[in-house]
KOLKE-578053 format. One line per 5 residues: number of its first residue (from 0); their letters; for each residue x, y, z of C-alpha. Coordinates in steps of 0.2 Angstrom, whole numbers, plus 5000, padded with zeros to 4 digits. Example, Ala and Ser with C-alpha at 12.3 -4.5 7.8 and 13.67 -1.06 7.14 Angstrom:
BEGIN
0 = AS = 5062:4978:5039 ~ 5068:4995:5036
end
This chain:
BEGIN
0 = XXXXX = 5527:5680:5466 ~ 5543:5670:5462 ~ 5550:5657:5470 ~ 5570:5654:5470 ~ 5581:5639:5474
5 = XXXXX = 5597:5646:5489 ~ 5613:5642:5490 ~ 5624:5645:5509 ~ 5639:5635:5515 ~ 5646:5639:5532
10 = XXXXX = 5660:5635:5540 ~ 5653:5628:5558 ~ 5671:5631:5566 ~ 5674:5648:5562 ~ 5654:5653:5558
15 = XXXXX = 5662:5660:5538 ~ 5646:5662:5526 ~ 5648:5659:5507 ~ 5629:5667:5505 ~ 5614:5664:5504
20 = XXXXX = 5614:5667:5484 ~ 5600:5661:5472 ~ 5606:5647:5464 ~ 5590:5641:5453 ~ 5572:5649:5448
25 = XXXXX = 5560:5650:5435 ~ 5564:5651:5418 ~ 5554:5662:5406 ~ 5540:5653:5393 ~ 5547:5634:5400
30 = XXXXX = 5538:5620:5410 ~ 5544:5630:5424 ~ 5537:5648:5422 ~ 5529:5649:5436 ~ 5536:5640:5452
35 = XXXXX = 5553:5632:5455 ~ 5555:5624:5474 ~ 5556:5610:5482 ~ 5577:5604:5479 ~ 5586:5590:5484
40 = XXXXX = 5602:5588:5480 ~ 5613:5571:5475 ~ 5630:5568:5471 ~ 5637:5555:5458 ~ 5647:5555:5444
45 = XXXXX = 5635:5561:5428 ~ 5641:5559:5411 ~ 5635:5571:5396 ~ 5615:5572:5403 ~ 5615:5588:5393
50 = XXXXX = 5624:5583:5379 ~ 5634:5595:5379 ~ 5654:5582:5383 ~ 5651:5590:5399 ~ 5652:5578:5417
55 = XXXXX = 5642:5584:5432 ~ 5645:5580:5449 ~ 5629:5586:5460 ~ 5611:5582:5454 ~ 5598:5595:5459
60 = XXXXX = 5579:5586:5457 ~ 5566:5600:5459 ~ 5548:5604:5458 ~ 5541:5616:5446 ~ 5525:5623:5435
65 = XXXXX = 5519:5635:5423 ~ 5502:5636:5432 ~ 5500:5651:5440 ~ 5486:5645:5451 ~ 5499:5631:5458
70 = XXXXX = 5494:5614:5448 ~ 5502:5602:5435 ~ 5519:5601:5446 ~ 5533:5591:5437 ~ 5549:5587:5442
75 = XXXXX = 5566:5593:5434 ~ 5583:5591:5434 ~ 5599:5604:5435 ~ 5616:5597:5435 ~ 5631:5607:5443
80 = XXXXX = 5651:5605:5446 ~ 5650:5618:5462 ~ 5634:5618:5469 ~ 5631:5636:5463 ~ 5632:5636:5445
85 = XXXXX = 5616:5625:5438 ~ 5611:5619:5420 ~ 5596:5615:5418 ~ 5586:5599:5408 ~ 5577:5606:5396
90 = XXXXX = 5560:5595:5401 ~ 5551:5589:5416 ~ 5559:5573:5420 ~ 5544:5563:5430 ~ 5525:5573:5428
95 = XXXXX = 5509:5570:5435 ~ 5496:5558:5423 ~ 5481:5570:5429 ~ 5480:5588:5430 ~ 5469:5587:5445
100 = XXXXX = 5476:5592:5462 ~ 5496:5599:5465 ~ 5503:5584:5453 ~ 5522:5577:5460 ~ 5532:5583:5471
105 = XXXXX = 5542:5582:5486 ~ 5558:5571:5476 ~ 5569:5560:5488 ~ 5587:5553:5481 ~ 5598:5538:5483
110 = XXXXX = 5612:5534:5477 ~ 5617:5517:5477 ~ 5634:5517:5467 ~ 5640:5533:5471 ~ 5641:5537:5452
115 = XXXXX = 5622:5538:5444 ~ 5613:5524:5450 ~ 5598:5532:5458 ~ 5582:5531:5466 ~ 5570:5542:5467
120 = XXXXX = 5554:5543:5478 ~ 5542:5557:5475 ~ 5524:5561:5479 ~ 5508:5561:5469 ~ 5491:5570:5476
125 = XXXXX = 5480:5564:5466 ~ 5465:5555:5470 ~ 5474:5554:5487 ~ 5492:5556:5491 ~ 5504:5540:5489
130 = XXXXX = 5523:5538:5484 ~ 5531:5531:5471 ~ 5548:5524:5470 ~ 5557:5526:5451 ~ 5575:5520:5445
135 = XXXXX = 5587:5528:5435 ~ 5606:5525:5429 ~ 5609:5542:5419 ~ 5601:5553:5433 ~ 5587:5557:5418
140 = XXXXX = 5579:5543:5412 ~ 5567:5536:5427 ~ 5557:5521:5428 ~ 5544:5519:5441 ~ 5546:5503:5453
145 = XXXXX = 5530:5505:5461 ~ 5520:5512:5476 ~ 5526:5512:5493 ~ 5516:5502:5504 ~ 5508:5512:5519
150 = XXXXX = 5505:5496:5530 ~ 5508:5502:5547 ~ 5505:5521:5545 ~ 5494:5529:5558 ~ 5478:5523:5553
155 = XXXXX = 5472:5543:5560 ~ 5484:5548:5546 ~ 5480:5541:5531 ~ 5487:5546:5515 ~ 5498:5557:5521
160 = XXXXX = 5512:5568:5513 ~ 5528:5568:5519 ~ 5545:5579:5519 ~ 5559:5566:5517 ~ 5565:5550:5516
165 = XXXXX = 5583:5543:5518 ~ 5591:5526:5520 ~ 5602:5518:5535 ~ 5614:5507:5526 ~ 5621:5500:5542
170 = XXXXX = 5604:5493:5547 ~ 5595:5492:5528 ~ 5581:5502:5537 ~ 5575:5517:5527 ~ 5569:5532:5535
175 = XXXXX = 5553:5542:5533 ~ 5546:5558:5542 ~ 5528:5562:5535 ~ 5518:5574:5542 ~ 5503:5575:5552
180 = XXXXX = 5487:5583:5547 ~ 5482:5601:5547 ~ 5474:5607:5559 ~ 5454:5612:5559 ~ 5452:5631:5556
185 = XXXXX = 5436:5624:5568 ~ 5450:5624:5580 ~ 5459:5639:5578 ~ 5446:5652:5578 ~ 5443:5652:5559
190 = XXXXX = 5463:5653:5553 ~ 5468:5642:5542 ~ 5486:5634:5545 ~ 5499:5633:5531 ~ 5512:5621:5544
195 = XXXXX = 5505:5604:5551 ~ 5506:5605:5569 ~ 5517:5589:5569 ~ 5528:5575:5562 ~ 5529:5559:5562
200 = XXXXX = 5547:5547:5560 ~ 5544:5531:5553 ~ 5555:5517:5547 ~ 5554:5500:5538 ~ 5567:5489:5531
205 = XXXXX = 5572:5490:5512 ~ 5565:5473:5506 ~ 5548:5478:5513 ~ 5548:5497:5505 ~ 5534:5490:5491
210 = XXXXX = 5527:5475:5499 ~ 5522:5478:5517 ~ 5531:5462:5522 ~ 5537:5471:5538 ~ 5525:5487:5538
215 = XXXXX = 5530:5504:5543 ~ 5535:5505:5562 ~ 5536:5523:5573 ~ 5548:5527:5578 ~ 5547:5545:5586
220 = XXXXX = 5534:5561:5583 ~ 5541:5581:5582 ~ 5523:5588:5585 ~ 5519:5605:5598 ~ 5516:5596:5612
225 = XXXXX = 5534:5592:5610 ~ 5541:5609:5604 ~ 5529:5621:5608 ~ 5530:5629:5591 ~ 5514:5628:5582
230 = XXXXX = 5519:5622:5565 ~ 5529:5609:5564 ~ 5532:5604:5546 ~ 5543:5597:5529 ~ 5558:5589:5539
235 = XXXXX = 5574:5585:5530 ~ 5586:5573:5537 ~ 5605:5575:5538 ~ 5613:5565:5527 ~ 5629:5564:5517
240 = XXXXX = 5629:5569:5500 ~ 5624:5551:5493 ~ 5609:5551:5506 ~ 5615:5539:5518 ~ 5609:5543:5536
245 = XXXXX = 5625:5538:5544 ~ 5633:5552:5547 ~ 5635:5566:5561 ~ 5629:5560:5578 ~ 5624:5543:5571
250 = XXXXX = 5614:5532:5577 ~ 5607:5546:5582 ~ 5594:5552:5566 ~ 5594:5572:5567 ~ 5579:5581:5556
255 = XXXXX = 5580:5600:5551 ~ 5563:5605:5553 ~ 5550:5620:5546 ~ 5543:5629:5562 ~ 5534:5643:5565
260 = XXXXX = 5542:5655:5577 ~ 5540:5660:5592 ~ 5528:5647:5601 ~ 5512:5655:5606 ~ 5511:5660:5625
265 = XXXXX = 5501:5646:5636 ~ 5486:5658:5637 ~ 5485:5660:5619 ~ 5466:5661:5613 ~ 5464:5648:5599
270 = XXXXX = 5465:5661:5585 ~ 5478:5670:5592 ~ 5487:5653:5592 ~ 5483:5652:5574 ~ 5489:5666:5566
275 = XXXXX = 5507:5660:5577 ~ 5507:5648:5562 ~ 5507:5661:5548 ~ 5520:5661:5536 ~ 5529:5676:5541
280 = XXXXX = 5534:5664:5556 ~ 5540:5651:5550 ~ 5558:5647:5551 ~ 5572:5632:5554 ~ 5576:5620:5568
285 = XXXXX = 5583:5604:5570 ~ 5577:5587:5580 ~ 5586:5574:5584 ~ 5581:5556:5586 ~ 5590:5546:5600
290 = XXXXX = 5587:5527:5599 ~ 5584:5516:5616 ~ 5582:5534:5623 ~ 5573:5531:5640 ~ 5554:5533:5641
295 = XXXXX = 5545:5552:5642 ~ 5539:5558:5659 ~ 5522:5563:5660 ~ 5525:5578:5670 ~ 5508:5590:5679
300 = XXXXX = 5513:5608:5680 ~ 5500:5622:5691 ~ 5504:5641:5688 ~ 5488:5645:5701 ~ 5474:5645:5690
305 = XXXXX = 5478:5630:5676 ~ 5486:5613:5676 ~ 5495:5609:5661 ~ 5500:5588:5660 ~ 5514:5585:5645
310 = XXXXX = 5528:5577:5642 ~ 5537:5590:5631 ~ 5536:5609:5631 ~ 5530:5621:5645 ~ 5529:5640:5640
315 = XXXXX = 5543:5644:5652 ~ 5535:5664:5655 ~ 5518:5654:5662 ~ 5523:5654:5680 ~ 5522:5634:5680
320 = XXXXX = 5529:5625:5694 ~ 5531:5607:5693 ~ 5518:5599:5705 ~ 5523:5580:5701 ~ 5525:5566:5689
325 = XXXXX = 5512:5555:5686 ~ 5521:5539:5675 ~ 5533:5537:5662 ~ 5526:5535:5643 ~ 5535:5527:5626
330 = XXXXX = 5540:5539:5613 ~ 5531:5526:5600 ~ 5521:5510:5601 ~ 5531:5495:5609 ~ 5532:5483:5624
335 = XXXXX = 5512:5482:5622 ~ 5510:5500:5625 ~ 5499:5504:5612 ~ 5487:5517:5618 ~ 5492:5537:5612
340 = XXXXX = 5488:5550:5626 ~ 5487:5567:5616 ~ 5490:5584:5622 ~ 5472:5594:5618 ~ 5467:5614:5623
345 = XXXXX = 5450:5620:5624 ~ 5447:5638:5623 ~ 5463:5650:5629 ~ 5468:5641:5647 ~ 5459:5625:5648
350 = XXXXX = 5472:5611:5644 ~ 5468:5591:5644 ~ 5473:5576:5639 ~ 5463:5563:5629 ~ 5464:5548:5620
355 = XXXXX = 5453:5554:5606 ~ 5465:5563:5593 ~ 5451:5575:5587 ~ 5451:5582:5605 ~ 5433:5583:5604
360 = XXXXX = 5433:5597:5593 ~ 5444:5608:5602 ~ 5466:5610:5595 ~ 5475:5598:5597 ~ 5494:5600:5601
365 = XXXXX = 5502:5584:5598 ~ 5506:5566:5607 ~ 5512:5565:5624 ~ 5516:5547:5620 ~ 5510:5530:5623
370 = XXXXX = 5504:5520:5637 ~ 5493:5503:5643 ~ 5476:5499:5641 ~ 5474:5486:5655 ~ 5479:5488:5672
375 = XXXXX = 5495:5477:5677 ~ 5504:5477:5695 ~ 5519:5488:5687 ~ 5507:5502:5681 ~ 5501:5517:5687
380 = XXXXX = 5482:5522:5681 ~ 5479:5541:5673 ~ 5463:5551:5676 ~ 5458:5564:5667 ~ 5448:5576:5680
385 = XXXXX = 5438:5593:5681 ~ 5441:5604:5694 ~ 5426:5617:5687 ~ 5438:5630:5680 ~ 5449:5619:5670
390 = XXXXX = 5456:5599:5670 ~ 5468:5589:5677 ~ 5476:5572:5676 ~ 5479:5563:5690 ~ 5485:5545:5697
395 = XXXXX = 5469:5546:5711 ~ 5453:5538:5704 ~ 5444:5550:5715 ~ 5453:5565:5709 ~ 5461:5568:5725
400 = XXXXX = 5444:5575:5731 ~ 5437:5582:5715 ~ 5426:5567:5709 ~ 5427:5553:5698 ~ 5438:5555:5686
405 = XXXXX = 5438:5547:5668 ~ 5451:5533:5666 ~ 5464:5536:5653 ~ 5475:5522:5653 ~ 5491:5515:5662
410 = XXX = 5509:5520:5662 ~ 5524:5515:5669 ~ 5530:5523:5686
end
């Protein structure tokens, strides 16, 4: 086993490759025998961190161990002029102050004077998983701040691990995707899952990062009710090369995104859509978050035998036909619409949705969105219904003849 840190550069005009070429690994009887992955690269202006007279102009930050079984991560430091040729620090540059659990990991960097002021926000696992923000003006020498708040945060997330951060210095909001839980192997016919099904986009202004003041807000969730794909996983946000998010389509905020490819097929049997998730299927893609983006339909679909009610992905080889749409749901919690309607599948074909996100024991696919809890002369109710075969949601109390249904919420029209 060995892993290795890649370098490609592509020329999005003429589709040229300079790679892929392995830029960074393990080094022999050091700190980082064993494992060498998670890079994130910053550039600056850093003088002599080797001492060697020499000036670096990118910073990689990287995660590494000589623990074969996978513990007692640190984080390092290699320094290049080209972004292919590295020199490593000779010593682990922030390290865990237990040996229990992964250790740090998951390095985020800023650079606020485009030469080597820069901070750093990485991951500890243990007892549970928080984040730590560190200072540094050398791109060595780190200090830690303190703990990230996580006021605001899903409360049916907590402690979650996240992918990446990045800052917006046009609004002073920074910019974090965490990811979701994993799944239950319960809920996947005994296989365990190495991708969370989903992703969650936060964001909070920079003089509350530590205190809270203004907590976490949500912004948007990547999950596979929205994709389809069954892992969804580690996002990294475009940025430029000092970590700034306004860049690209901005104020759009685009994410490149671990999946697992292809999506299971809509009759998939739960551990047949497990094993989707393996990591011989995993793979790139990209999400884009649009802001003031108009609210999500809540779309029912019928293929002759199930009913499918999303507002994101339908396997387009299930023979579904659009039968109507039943309200329009946020994307995230705002204008008092507060209530998250999630996508759940029971056995291969029976799909549902719920407002209880451990689907009752059965897999859960994502977040539809969000609608109202109390009726209002602008809203339209949602009823979950059984037609004996499989479930339905409907606008029709009654079910539209098939009973009483079980009252969801409210959406918009």
């Amino acid at each position: 086993m060995s892993d290795t840190v890649q370098y490609e550069s592509i020329n999005v005009l003429t589709k040229n490759h300079d790679g892929p070429m392995p830029v960074l690994g393990e080094t022999q009887y050091s700190w980082d025998a064993d494992f060498a992955c998670n890079p994130r690269v910053i550039r600056g202006v850093f003088a002599n961190p080797l001492a060697n007279g020499e000036t670096y102009t990118y910073a990689m930050y990287y995660v590494g161990t000589d623990a074969l079984q996978g513990n007692n991560n640190r984080i390092g430091v290699a320094f290049s002029s080209d972004g292919k040729a590295w020199k490593k620090y000779p010593h682990p540059i922030i390290s865990p102050q237990s040996l229990i659990g992964y250790g740090v990991a998951q390095p985020v960097l800023y650079n606020s004077d485009h030469h080597s002021a820069l901070r750093m926000f990485y991951e500890v696992s243990y007892p549970v998983s928080h984040h730590i923000e560190a200072t540094s003006t050398d791109g060595v020498h780190f200090t830690d701040v303190g703990t990230l708040t996580t006021a605001g945060l899903d409360p049916a997330n907590p402690n979650p691990s996240w992918g990446d951060m990045a800052y917006d210095p046009q609004t002073s909001y920074w910019y974090a995707a965490f990811n979701q839980p994993f799944r239950n192997a319960s809920t996947t016919g005994g296989v365990a899952e190495y991708g969370q099904y989903g992703i969650q986009m936060y964001r909070i202004p920079d003089a509350s990062l530590l205190t809270g003041a203004t907590p976490w807000q949500l912004v948007t969730t990547v999950d596979t009710c929205l994709t389809g794909y069954e892992s969804n996983f580690i996002p990294s946000f475009l940025r430029d090369p000092y970590g700034n998010l306004n860049v690209g389509s901005y104020p759009s905020i685009q994410m490149y995104t671990s999946i697992s490819n292809p999506p299971p097929p809509w009759n998939a049997t739960p551990m047949m859509a497990g094993k989707f998730g393996s990591t011989g299927n995993w793979d790139i893609s990209s999400a884009t978050w649009v802001p003031n983006q108009p609210l999500k339909a809540l779309n029912r679909y019928f293929n002759g035998t199930t009913h499918e009610a999303t507002t994101g992905w339908i396997d387009p080889l299930g023979g579904f036909s659009l039968q109507s749409t039943l309200g329009h749901l946020y994307e995230s919690p705002q204008q008092g619409a507060t209530v998250p309607l999630y996508s759940c599948k029971s056995g291969s074909t029976d799909y549902f949705v719920s407002t209880d996100v451990s689907c009752a024991g059965t897999r859960i696919l994502g977040v539809n969105g969000y609608g109202y809890s109390a009726p209002a002369s602008n809203l339209v109710p949602l009823y979950l219904c059984s037609t004996g075969t499989d479930h339905l949601v409907s606008n029709d109390s009654n079910c539209e003849g098939k009973g009483a249904g079980q009252l969801l919420g409210y959406a918009l029209p």
